[in-house]
PATIVO-798260 format. One line per 5 residues: number of its first residue (from 1); their letters; for each residue x, y, z of N, C-alpha, C. Coordinates in Angstrom, 2 decimals. Atoms other than C-alpha are relative to their C-alpha. Example, Ala and Ser with C-alpha at 12.3 -4.5 7.8 and 13.67 -1.06 7.14 Angstrom:
PATIVO-798260
1	as	0.89 -1.19 0.00 12.30 -4.50 7.80 0.90 1.20 0.00 ~ -0.82 -1.19 -0.06 13.67 -1.06 7.14 -0.77 1.09 0.73;
This chain:
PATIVO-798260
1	xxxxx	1.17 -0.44 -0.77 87.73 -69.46 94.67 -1.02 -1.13 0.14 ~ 1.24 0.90 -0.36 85.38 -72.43 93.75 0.05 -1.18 0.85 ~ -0.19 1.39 -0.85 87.59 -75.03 95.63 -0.12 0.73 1.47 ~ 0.09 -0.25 -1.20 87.77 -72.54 98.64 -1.45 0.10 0.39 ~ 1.30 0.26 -0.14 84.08 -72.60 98.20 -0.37 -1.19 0.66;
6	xxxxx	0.32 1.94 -0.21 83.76 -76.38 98.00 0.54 -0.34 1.92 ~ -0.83 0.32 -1.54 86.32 -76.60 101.50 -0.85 0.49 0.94 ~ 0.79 -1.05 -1.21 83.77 -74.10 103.51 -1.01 -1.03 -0.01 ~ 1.43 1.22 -0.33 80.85 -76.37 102.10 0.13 -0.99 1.22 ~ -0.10 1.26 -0.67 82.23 -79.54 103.30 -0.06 0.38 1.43;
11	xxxxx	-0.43 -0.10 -1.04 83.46 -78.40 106.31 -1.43 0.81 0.69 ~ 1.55 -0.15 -0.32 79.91 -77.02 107.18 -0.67 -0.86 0.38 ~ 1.06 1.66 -0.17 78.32 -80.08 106.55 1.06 -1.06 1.26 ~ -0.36 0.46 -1.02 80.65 -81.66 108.62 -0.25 -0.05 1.54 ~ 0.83 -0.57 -1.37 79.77 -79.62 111.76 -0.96 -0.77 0.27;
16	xxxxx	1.56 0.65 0.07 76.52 -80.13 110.92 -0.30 -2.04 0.49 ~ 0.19 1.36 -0.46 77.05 -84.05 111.10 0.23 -0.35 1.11 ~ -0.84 0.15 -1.74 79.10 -83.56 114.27 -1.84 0.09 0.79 ~ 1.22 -0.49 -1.43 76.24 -82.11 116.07 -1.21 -1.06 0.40 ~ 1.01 1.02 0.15 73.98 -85.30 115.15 0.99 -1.26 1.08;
21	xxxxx	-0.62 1.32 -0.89 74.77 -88.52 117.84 0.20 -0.84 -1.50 ~ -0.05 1.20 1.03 76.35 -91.50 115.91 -0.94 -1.49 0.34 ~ 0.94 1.05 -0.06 74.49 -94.42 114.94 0.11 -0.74 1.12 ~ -1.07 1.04 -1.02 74.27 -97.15 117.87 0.05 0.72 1.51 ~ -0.91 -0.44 -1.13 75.06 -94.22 120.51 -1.02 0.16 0.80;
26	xxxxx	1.29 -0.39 -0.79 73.04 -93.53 123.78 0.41 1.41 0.66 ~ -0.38 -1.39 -0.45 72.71 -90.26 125.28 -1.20 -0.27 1.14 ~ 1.16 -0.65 -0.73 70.84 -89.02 128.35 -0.22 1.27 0.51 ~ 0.88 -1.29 -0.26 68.78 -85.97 129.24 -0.45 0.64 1.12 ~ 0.95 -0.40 -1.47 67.91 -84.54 132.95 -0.66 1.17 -1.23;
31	xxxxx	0.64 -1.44 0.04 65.33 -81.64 132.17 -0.93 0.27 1.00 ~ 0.82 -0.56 -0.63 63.10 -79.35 133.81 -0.64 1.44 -0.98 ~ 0.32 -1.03 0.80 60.77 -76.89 132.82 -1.80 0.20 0.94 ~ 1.59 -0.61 -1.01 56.92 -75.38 133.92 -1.22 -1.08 -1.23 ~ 1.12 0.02 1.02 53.79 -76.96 132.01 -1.79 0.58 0.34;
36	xxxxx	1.38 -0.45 -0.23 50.12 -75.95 131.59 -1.06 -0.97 -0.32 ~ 0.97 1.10 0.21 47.20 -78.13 132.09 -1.25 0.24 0.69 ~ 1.48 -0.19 -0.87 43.71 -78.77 132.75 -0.66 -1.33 -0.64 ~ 0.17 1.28 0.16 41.24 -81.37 132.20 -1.26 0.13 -0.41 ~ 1.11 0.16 1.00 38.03 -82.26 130.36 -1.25 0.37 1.08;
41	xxxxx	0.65 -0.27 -0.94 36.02 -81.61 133.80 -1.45 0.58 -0.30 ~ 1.33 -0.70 -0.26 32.25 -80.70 134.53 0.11 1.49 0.59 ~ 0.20 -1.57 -0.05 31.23 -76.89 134.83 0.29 -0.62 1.73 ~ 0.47 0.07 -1.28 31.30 -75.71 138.54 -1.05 0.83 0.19 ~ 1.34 -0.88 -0.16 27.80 -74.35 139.13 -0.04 0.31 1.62;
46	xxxxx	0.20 -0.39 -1.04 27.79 -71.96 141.85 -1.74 0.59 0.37 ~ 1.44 0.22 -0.12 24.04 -71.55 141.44 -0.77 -0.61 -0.88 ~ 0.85 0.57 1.56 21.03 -72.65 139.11 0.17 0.42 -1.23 ~ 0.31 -0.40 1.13 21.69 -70.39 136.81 2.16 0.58 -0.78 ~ -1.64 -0.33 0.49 25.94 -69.84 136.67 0.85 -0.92 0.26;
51	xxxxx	-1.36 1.20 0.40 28.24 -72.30 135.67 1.61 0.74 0.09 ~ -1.30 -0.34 0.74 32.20 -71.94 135.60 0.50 -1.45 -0.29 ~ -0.44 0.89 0.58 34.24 -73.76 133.52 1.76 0.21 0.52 ~ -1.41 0.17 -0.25 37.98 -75.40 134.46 0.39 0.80 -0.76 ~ -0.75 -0.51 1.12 40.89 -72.93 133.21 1.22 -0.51 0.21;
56	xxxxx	-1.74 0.72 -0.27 45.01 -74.01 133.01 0.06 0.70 0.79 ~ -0.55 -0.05 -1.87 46.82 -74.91 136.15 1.27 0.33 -0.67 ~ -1.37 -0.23 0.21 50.55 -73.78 135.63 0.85 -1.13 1.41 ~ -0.88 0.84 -1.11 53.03 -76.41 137.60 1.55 -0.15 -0.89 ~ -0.98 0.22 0.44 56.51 -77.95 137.33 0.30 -1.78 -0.45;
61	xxxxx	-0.27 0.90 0.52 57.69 -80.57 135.38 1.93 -0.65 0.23 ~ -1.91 0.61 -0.22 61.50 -82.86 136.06 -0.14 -1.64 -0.24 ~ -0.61 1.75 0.20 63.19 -85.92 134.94 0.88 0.01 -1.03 ~ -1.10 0.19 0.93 65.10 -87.33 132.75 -0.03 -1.20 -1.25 ~ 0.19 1.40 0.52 65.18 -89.76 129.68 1.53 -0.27 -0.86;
66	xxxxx	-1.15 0.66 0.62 67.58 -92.06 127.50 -0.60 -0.59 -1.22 ~ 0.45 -0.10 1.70 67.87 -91.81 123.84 1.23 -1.08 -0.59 ~ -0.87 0.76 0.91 69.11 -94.58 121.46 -0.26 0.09 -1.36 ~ -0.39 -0.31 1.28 70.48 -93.52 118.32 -0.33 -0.79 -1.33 ~ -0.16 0.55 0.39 69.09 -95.80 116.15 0.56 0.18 -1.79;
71	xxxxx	-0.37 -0.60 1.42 69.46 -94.02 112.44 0.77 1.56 0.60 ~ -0.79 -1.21 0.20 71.53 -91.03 111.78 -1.40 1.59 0.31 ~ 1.40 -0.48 -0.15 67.35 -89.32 111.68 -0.93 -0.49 0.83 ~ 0.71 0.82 -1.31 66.01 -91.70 114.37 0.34 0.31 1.14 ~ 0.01 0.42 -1.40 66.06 -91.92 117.89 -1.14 -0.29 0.62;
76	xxxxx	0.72 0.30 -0.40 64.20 -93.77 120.03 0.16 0.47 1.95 ~ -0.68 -0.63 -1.36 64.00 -92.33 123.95 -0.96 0.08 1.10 ~ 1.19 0.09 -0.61 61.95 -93.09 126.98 0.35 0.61 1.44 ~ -0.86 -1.07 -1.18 62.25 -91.28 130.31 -1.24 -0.38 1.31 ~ 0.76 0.24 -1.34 60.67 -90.83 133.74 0.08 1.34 0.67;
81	xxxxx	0.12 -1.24 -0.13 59.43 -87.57 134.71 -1.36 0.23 1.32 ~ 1.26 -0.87 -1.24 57.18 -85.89 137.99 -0.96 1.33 -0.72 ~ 0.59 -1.38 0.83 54.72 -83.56 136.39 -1.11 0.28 0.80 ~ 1.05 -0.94 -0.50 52.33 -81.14 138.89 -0.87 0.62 -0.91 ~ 0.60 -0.39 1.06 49.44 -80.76 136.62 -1.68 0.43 0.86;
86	xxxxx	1.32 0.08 -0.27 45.50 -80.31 137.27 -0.81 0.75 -0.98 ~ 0.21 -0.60 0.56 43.37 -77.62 137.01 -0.77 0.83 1.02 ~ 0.56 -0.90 -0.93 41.37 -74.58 138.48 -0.78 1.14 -0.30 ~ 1.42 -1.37 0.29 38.00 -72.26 138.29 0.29 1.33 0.06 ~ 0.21 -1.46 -0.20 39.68 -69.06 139.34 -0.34 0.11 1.17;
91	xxxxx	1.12 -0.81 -1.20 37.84 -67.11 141.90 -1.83 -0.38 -0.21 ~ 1.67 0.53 -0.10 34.27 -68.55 142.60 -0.57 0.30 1.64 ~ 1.13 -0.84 -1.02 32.12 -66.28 144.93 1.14 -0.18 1.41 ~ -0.01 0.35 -1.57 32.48 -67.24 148.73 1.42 -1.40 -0.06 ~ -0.94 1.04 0.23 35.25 -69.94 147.82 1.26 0.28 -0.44;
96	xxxxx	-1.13 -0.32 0.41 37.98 -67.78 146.59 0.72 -1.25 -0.85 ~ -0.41 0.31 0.57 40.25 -69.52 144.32 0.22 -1.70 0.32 ~ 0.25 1.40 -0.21 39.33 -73.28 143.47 1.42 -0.57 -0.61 ~ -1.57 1.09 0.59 42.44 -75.82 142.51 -0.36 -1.01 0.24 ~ 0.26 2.12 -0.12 42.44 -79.37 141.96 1.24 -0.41 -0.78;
101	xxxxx	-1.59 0.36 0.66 46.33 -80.60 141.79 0.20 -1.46 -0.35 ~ 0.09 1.53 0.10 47.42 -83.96 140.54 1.61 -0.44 -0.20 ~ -1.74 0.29 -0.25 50.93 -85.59 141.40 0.08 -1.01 -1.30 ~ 0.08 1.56 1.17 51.71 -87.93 138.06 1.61 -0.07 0.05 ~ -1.08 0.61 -0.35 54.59 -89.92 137.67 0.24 -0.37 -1.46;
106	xxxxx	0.22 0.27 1.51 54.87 -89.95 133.47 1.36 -0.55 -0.47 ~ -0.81 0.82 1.28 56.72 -92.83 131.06 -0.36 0.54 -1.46 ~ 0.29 0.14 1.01 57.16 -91.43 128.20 0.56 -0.60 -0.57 ~ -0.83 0.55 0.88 58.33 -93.31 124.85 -0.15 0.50 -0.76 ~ 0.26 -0.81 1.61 59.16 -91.38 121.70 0.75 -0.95 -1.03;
111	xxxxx	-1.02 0.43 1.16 60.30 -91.81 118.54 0.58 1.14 -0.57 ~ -0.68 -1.06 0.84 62.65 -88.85 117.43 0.19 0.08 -1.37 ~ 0.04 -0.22 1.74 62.85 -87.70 113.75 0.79 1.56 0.40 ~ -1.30 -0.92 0.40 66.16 -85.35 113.26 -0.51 0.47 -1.67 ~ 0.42 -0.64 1.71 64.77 -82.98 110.07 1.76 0.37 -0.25;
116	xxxxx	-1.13 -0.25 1.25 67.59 -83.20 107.77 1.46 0.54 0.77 ~ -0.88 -0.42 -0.58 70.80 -83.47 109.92 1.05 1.35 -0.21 ~ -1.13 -1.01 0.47 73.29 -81.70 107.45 -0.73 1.55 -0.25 ~ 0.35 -1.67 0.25 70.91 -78.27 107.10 -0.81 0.61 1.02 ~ 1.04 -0.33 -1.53 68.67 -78.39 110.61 0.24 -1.07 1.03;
121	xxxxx	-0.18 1.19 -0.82 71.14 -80.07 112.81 -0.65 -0.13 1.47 ~ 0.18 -0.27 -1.09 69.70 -80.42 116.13 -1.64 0.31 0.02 ~ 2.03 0.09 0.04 65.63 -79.96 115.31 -0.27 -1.34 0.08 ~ 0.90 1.32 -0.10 63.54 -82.61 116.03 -1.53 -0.24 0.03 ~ 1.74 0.50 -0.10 59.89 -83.93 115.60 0.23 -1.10 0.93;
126	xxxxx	0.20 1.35 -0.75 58.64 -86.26 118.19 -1.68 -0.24 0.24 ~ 1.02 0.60 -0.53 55.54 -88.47 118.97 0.50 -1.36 0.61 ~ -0.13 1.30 -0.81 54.88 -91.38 121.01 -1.11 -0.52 0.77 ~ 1.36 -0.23 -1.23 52.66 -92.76 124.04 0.67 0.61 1.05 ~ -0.82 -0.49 -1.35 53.15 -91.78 127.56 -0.87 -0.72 1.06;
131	xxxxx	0.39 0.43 -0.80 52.08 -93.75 130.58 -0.19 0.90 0.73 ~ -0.34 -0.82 -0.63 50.98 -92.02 133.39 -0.47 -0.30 1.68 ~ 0.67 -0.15 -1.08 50.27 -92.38 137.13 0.03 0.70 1.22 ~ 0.48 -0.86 -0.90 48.66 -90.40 139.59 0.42 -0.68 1.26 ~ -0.05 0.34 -1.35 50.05 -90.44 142.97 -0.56 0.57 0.73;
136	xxxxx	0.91 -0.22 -0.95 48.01 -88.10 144.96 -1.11 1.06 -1.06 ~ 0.72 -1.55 0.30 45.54 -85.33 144.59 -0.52 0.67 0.87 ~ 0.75 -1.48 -0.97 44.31 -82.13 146.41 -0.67 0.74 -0.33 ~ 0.75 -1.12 0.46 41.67 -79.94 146.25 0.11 1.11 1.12 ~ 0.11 -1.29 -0.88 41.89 -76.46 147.70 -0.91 1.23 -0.57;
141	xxxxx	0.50 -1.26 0.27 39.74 -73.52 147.96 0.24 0.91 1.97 ~ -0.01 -0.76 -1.10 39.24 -71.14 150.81 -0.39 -0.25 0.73 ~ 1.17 0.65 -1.22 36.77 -73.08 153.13 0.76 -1.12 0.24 ~ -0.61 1.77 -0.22 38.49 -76.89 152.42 0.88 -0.01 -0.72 ~ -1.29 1.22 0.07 41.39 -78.75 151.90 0.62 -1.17 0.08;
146	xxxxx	-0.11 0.70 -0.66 41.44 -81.73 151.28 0.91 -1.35 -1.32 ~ -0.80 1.05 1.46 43.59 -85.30 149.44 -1.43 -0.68 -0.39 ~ 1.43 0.40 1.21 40.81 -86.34 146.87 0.57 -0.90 -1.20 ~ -0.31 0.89 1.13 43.06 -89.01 145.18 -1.16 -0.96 -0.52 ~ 0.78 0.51 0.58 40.42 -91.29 145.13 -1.09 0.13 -0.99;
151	xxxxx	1.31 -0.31 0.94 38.03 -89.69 143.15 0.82 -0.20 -1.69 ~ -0.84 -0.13 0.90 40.63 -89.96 140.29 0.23 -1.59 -0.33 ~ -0.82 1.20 0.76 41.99 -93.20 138.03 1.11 0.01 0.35 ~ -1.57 -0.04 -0.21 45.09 -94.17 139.15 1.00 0.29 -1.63 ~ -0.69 0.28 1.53 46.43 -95.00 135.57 -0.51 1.14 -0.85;
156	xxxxx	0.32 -0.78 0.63 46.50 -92.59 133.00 0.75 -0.08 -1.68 ~ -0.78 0.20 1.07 47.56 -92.79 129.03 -0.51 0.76 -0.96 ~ 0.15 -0.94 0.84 48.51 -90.13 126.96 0.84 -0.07 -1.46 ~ -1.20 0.06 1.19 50.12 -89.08 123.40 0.57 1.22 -0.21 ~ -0.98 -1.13 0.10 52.71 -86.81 123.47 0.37 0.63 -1.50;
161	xxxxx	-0.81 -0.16 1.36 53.97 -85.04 120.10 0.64 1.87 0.23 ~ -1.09 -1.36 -0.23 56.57 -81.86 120.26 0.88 0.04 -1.24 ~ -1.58 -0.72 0.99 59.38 -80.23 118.59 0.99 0.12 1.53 ~ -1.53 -0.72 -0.30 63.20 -79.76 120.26 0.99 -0.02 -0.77 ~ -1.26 -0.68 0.41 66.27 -78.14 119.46 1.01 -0.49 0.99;
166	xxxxx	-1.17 -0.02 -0.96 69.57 -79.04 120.92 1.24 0.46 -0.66 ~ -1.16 -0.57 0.93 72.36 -76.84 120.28 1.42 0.10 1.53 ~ -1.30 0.46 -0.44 75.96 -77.65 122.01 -0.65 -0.72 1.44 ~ 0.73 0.99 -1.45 73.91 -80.28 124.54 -0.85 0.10 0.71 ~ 0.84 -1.31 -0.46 71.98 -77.58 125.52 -1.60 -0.56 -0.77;
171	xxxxx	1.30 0.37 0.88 67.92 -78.70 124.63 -1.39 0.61 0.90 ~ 1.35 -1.00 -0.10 64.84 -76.83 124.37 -0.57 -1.20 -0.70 ~ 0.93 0.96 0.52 61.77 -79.03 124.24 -1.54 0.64 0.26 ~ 2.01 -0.33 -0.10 57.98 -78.44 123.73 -1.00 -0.52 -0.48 ~ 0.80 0.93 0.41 55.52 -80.98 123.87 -1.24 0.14 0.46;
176	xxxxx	1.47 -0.05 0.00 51.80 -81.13 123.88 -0.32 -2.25 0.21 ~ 0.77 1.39 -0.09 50.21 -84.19 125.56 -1.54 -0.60 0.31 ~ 1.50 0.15 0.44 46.53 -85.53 124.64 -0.24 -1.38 0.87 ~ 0.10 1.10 -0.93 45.34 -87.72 127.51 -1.43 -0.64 -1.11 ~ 1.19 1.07 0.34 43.16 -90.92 126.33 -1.20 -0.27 0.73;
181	xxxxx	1.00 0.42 -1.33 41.43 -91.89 129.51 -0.87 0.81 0.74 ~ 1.15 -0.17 -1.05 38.28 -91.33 131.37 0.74 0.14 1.78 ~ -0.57 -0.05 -1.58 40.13 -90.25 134.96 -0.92 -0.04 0.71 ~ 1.35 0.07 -1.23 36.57 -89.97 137.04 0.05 -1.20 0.15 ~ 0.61 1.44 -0.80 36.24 -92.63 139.70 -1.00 0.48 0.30;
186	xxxxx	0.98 0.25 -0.79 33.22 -91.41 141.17 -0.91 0.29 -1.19 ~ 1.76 0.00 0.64 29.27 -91.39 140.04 -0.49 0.93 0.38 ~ 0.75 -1.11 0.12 28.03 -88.22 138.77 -1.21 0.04 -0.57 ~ 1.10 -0.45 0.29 24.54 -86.77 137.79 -0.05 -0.49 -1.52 ~ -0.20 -0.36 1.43 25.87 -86.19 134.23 1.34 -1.38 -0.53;
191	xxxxx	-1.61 0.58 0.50 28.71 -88.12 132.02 0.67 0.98 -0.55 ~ -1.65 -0.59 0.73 31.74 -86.80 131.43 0.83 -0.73 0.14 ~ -0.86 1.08 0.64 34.61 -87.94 130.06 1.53 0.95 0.91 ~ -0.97 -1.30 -0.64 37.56 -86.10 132.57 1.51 -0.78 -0.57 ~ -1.25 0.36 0.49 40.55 -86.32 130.27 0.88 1.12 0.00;
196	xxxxx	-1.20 -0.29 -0.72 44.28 -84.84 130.95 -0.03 0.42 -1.57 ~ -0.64 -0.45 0.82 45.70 -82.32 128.63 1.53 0.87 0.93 ~ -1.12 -0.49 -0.37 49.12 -80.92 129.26 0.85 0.52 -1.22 ~ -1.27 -0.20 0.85 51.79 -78.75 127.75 1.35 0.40 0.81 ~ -1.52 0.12 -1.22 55.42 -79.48 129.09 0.81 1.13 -1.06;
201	xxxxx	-1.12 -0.61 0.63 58.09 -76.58 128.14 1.29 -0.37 0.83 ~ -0.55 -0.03 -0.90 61.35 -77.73 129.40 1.00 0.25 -0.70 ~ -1.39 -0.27 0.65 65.07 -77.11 128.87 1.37 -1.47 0.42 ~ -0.93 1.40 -0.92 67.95 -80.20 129.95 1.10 0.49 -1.08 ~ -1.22 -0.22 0.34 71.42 -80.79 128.94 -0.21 -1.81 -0.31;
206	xxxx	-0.99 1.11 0.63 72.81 -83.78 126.98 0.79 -0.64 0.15 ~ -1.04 1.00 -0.26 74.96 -86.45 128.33 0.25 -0.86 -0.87 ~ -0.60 1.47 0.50 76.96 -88.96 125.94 0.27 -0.92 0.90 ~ 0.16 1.47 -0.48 76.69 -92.57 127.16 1.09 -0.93 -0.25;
């Protein structure tokens, strides 16, 4: 009984190692998924005396990155992704529903951390930076419509940190990203500091390299 024990172990742990890339190896990732974002923005005061404040924009997120295996608990993996992010007041009086979209074009680079291959194969911690740039922007409400890239920083740099799972190639990811930068180009009344938050949920599949 204790060696048919021992044979189940091994052969467990084995799996378990299977499911981890080997040292050395590269893999890549298409995903897609929705994220939620908004941005450090000034109230919108529809009179002297009532302010609203930005709430999350819901958009879509796609791309793909490439992971190199460097430890058995490492990977290192940088990608190139389209992410529809902004943000938006809601319903404000005579203006029906304000939006302010922003096209980005995001590098990220991580560093993967595999928790404990042989007993949580396929979890992962990640941080990193993330480049980011803005290709257009739009504002819409009910009166106007209009591209308002310029009022925006082209460049943008954030830090990503998540958890995913990948189970038979199959990967669930969910990352939270903390923009650095001051995005306002133009000269307001007040200072503010209009910085990018985002949370990407996406799902992709696993290619060996």
């Amino acid at each position: 009984m204790n060696r048919i024990i021992a044979i189940i172990t091994f052969l467990c742990l084995c799996m378990g190692m299977k499911a981890q890339q080997e040292t050395g190896s590269w893999t890549l990732t298409p995903r897609v998924g929705i994220n939620s974002s908004n941005m450090s923005v000034e109230d919108l005061w529809t009179d002297l005396d009532h302010a609203v404040g930005a709430k999350r924009k819901w958009g879509f997120v796609g791309g793909l990155d490439a992971e190199y295996h460097a430890w058995q608990q490492i990977g290192i993996s940088v990608g190139a992704y389209y992410s529809n992010e902004g943000y938006t007041y809601g319903t404000v009086d005579n203006l029906g529903k304000v939006t302010q979209t922003l096209h980005f074009i995001n590098i990220p680079v991580l560093v993967n951390f595999y928790i404990e291959p042989n007993i949580l194969p396929g979890l992962a911690l990640k941080a990193g930076v993330q480049l980011g740039y803005l290709v257009s922007g739009k504002y819409k409400d009910n009166v106007t419509s209009m591209t308002n890239t310029s009022d925006f920083k082209r460049v943008n740099v954030s830090i990503p940190a998540g958890i995913s799972y990948c189970y038979r190639n199959f990967i669930a990811d969910l990352r939270y990203n903390i923009g650095l930068m001051n995005m306002c180009n133009v000269e307001l009344a007040v200072e503010d500091s209009w910085k990018t938050n985002s949370l990407w949920l996406t799902v992709g599949y696993q290619f060996e390299l």
